[in-house]
C-alpha positions in Angstrom: 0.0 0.0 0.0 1.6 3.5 -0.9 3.2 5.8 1.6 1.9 9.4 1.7 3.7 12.7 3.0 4.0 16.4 3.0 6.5 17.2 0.4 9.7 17.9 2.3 10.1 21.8 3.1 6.6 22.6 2.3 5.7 25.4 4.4 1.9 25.9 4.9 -0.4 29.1 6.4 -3.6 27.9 7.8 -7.2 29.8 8.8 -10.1 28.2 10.0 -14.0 29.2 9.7 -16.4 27.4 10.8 -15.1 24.2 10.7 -13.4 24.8 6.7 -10.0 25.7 6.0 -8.0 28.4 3.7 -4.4 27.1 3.4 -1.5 28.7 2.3 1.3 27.1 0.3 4.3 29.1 0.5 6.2 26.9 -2.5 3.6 27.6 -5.0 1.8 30.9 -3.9 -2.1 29.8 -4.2 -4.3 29.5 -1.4 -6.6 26.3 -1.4 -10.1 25.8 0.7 -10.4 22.7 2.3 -13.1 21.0 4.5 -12.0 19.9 7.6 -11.8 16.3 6.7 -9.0 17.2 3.9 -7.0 19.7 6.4 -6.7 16.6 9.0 -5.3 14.6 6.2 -2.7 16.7 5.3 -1.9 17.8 9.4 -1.4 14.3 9.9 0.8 14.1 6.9 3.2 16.7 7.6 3.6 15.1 11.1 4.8 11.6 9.9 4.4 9.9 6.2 1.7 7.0 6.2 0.0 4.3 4.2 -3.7 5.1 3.5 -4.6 2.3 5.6 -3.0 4.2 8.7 -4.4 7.6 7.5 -8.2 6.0 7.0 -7.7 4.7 10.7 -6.3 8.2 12.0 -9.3 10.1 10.2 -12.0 7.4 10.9 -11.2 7.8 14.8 -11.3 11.2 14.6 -14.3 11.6 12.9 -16.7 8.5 13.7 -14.7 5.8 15.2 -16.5 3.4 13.1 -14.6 2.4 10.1 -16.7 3.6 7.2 -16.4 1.1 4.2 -16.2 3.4 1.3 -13.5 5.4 3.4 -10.6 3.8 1.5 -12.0 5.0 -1.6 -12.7 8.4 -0.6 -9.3 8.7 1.2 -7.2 7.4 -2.4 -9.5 9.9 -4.4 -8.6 12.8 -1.5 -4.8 12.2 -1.7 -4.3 11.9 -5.4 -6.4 15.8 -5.7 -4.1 17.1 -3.3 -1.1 15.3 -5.0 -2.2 17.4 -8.3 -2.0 20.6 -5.9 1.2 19.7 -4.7 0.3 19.1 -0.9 1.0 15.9 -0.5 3.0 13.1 -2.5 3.4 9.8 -2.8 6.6 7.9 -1.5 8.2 5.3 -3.8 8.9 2.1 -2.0 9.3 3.7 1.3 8.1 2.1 4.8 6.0 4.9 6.3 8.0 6.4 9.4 8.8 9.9 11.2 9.5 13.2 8.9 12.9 13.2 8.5 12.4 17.1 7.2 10.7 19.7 9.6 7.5 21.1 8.1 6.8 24.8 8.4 3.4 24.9 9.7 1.5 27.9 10.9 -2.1 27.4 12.4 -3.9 30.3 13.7 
């Protein structure tokens, strides 16, 4: 199963409203807005690289903690969108593991 992490160096401004998001992505310059489900994804992300197994069962306890079935699904659709924003990637052949590059993170 893939392995999925902040890109190395990324550096990200975060607002929250009423439970949505307006991020910040230093690297590129645009601003995304994110429900609160996607923002979770990408915080736990940039604190350690995971499979999506381990990320479903980090969001599903978060949000329900009752596995939802069409979770995976949702979860592979969710990280290959953000991969085409440049959030988050996709490690090659990696065991998931601690960050070994500090993420700028803001969160206000």
């Amino acid at each position: 199963m893939p392995t999925w992490r902040v890109p190395p160096g990324s550096a990200f401004h975060w607002r929250e409203w009423d439970g949505d998001y307006v991020l910040y992505h230093e690297q590129s310059g645009d601003t995304h807005f994110l429900s609160a489900f996607a923002a979770r994804a990408i915080e736990c992300l940039g604190d350690e690289p995971l499979t999506e197994e381990a990320l479903c069962q980090s969001l599903s306890a978060d949000y329900s903690g009752n596995p939802d079935r069409t979770l995976p699904e949702t979860m592979r659709a969710l990280l290959v969108q953000l991969e085409e924003l440049g959030l988050v990637e996709e490690m090659a052949d990696r065991a998931a593991g601690p960050a070994s590059t500090a993420q700028g993170q803001e969160r206000a």
